[in-house]
VOTORRO-422360 format. One record per residue: residue in three letters; x, y, z of N, C-alpha, C in turn. Coordinates in pm, whole numbers, plus 50000, padded with zeros to 5 digits. Layout:
// VOTORRO-422360
alaXYZXYZXYZ...
END
This chain:
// VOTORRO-422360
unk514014981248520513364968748485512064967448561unk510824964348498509734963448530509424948148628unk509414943448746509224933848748507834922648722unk508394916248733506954904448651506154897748787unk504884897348801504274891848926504824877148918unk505384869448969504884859649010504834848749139unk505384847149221505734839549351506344848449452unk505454862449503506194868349614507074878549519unk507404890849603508144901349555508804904349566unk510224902049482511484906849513512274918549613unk512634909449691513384918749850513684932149788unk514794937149687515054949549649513804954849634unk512374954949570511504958349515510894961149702unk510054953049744509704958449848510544969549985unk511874969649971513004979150007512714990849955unk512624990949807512665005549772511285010549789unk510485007149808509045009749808508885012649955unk509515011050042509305017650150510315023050190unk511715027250149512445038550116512025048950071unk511225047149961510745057449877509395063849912unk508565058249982507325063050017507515063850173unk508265062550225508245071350348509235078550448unk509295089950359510895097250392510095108050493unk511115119050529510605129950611509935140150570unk508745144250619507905149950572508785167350538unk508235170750406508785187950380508515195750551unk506995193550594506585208550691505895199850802unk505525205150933504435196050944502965199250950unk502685187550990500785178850894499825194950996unk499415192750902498065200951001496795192351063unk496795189651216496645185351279494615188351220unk493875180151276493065180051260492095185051103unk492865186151041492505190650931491445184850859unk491005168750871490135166850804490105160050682unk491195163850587491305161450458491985147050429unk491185144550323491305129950226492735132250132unk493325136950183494445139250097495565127650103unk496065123949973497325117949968498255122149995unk499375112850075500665114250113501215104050226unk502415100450237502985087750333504055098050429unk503955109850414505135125650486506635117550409unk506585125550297508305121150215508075132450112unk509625135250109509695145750039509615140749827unk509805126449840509585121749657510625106449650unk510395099049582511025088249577512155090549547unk512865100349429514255098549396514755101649533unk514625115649617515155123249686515045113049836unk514375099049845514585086649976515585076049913unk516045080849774517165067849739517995060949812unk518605072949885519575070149992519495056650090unk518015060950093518165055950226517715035450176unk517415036450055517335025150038518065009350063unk519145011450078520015008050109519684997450268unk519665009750337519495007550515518204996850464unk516564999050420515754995250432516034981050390unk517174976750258517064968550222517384954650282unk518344963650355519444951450482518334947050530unk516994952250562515984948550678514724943050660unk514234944450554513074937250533512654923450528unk513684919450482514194900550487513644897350303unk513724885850309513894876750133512464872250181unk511914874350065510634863150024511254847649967unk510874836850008511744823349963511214822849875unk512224815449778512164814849640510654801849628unk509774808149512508694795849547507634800349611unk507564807849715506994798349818505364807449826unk504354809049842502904808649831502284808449929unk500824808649912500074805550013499484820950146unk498994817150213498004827250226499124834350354unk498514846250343499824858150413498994855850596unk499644858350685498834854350874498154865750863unk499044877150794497664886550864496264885350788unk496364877050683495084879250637493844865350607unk494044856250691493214845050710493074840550546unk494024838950500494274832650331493484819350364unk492424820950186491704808850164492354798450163unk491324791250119492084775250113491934771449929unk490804778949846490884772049743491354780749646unk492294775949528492574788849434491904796749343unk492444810449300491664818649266490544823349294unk489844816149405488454824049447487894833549472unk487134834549364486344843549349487164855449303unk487854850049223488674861149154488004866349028unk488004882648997487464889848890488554891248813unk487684898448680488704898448542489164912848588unk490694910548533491464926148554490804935048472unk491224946248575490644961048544491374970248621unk492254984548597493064992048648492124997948712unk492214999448914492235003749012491785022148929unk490755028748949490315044748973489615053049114unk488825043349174488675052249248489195042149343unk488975049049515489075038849638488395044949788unk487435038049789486495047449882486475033750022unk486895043150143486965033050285486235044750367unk484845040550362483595050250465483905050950583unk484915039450643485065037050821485965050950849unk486675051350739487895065450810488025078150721unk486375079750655486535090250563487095093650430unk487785079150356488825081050236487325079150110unk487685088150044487325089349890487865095349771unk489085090149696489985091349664489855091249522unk490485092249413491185089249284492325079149286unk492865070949226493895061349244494525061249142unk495435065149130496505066949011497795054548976unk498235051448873499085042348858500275047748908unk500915040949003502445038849008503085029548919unk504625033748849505155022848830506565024448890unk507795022148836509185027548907510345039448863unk510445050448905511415065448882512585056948778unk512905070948761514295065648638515105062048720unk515425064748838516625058448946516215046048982unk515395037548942515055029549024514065022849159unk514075031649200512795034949320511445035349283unk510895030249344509115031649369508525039249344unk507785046849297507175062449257506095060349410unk506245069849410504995077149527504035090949472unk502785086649548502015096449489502645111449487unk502465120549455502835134349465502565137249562unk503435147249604503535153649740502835170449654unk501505174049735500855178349645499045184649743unk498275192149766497195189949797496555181249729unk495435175349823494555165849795494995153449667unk496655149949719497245140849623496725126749662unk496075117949534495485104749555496505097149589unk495705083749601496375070949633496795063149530unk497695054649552498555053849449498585035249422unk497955029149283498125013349295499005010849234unk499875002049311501404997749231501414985549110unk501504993448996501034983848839502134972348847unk503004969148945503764958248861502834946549036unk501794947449055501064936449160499904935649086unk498704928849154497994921549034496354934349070unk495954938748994494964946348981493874940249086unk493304946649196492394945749322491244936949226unk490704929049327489804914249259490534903449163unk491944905949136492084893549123493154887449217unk493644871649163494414863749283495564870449279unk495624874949437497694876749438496874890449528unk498014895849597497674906649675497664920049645unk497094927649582497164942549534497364946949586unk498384958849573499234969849663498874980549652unk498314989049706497635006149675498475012849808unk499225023449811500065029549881499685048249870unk499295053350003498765062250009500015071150134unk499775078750125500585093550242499785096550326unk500315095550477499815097350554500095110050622unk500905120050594500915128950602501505136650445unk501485150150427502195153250304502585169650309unk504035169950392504095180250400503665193450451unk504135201850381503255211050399501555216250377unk501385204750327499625207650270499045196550401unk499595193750478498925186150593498605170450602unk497545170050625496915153750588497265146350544unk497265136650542497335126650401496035116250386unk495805112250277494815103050236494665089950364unk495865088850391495685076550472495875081450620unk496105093050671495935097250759495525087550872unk494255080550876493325075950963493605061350922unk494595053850869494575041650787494645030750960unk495355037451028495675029251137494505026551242unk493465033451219492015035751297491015019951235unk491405014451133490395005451066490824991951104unk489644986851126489634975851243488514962551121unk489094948351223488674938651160487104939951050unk486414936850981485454935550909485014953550919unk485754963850858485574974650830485454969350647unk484854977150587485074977050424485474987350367unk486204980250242486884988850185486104982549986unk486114993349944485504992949804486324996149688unk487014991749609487904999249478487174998749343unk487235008349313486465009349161487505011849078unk486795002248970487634994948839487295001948738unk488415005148635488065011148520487335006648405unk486544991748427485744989148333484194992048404unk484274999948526482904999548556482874994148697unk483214984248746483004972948792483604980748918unk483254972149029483974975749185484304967249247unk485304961949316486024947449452485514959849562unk485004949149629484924951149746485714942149826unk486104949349916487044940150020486544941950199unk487054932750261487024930250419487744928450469unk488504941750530489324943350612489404927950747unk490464923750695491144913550826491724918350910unk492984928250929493684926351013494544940551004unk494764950351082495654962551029496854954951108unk497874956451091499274960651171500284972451135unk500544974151254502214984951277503054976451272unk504064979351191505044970051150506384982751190unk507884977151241508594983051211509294985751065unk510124992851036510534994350906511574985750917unk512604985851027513514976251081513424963751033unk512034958751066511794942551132510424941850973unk510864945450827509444946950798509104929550756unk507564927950760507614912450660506934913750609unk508514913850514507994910750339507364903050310unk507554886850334506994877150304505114877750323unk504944883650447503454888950474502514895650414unk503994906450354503064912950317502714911050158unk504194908050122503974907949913504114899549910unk503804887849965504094873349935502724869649878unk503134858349780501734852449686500914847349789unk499354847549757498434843349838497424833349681unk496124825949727495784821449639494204822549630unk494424837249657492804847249648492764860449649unk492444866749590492304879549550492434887349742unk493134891649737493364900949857494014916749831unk494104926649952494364937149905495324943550002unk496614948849991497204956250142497174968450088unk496684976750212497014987550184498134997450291unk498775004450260500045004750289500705021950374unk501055023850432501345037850487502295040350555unk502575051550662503905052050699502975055750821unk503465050450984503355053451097503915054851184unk503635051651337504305050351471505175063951452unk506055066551545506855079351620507495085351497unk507765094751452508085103851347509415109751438unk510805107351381511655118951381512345125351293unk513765133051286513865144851185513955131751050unk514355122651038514595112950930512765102350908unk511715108950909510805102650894510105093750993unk509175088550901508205075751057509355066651050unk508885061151175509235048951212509315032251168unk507755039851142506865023251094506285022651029unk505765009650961504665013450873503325006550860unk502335011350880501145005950886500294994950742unk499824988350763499684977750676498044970750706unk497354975650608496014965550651495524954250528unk495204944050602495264931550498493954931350498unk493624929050348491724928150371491714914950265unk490424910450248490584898850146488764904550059unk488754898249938487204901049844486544893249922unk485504902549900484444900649996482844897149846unk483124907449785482304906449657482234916249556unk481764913149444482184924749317480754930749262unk480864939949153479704945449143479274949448984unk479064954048925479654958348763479834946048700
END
C-alpha cells in the first residue's frame, strides 16, 4: 500500500525506511576515495526486513493530527510559503561536501520495505515519491548511502560535515531548481529516532536529507544522520 501524504508519517513507514536503508555494509568503504557515490552501507531493503521490527519498537508515533514546524528546522510561521508547483526531484547538487548526483524515484519493495538506492558504483540518491516533491509545503525526503559496500563511498559520505546556512540545490524535472538552506544537521540514534522531527508535517516547503552514521558494527551504523534545510529560493 502506497501511503498518502498527509499529517506526519506513519510510524511503520518511517521504521522500515531506516531498516531498510541502513543495514551492514557487503565490504568495507574505501577510505578516502573521493567519490560522489550513492549508498547508506546495506546490503538492499528486502535483505534489512528483519530487522524492521527492532527499528519499529523505537522510533516513536507521530500524533495523530498534529503539524507545524519540525525544532531542527526553525519552521515558518505562515502557510505554504513560498511554495513551488510540483516537479519530480533529478538532479541534487550540495557544493559544501562535493555531492553532484542524479536522483532517482524510490517507492516501496514487494515485501513491504522502503527501496534504497542500489548498492552499485556511483549509485544516486534516492527521493522518496510517497513525501511531497522538494519546493513544495511538507518536508521532502531524499535518502542517499553513505557508504556502499564494496565499491566504497557513498554519495552522502560527507553528509555529516554540512553545517548551518551551507546550500543545497535540487533540480526539477520541469526545468526549474529549489534551492534550500541548510538549518541544522543532527546524529540521531536509530534507538531514540524522532520521527515526529523528522517526517512530521511542517507548513513550508522544507527538505531532510537522510543517511546512516556514528560507530559501525558487524550489524551496521549506529545512527543516523539527518540535515534539515528549509527553501531558500527557486529558479526555472
Amino acid at each position: 500500500m502506497r501511503p498518502v501524504w498527509t499529517r506526519g508519517w506513519p510510524a511503520w513507514l518511517a521504521a522500515l525506511m531506516l531498516a531498510g536503508g541502513c543495514g551492514a555494509a557487503s565490504g568495507p568503504a574505501a577510505a578516502g576515495s573521493g567519490r560522489t557515490a550513492g549508498g547508506t552501507g546495506t546490503t538492499s531493503a528486502s535483505a534489512s526486513a528483519g530487522a524492521a521490527g527492532a527499528a519499529g519498537g523505537s522510533v516513536g508515533t507521530p500524533a495523530s493530527g498534529s503539524a507545524g514546524g519540525s525544532s531542527g528546522s526553525k519552521a515558518g510561521g505562515s502557510s505554504n510559503s513560498g511554495a513551488i508547483a510540483r516537479s519530480v526531484p533529478v538532479r541534487l547538487q550540495i557544493p559544501g561536501i562535493g555531492v553532484d548526483t542524479p536522483v532517482i524515484s524510490l517507492g516501496l519493495a514487494s515485501d513491504g520495505t522502503v527501496q534504497v538506492p542500489p548498492i552499485q558504483a556511483d549509485s544516486p540518491a534516492g527521493w522518496y515519491r510517497g513525501s511531497p516533491t522538494p519546493g513544495q509545503t511538507g518536508p521532502s525526503v531524499i535518502l542517499g548511502h553513505v557508504t556502499v559496500g564494496k565499491f566504497g563511498d557513498g554519495v552522502f559520505l560527507r553528509l555529516a560535515k554540512l553545517r548551518p546556512g551551507d546550500r543545497v540545490t535540487v533540480g526539477l524535472q520541469d526545468g526549474a531548481s529549489a534551492d534550500f538552506t541548510v538549518d541544522s544537521v543532527q546524529t540521531v540514534s536509530k534507538d531514540h529516532f524522532p520521527t515526529q522531527q523528522v517526517y512530521g508535517n511542517v507548513n513550508r516547503p522544507e527538505l531532510r536529507l537522510i543517511t546512516c552514521g556514528g560507530p559501525r558494527t558487524d550489524d551496521g551504523y549506529l545512527d543516523n544522520v539527518v540535515v534539515f534545510a528549509s527553501l531558500a529560493g527557486s529558479a526555472g
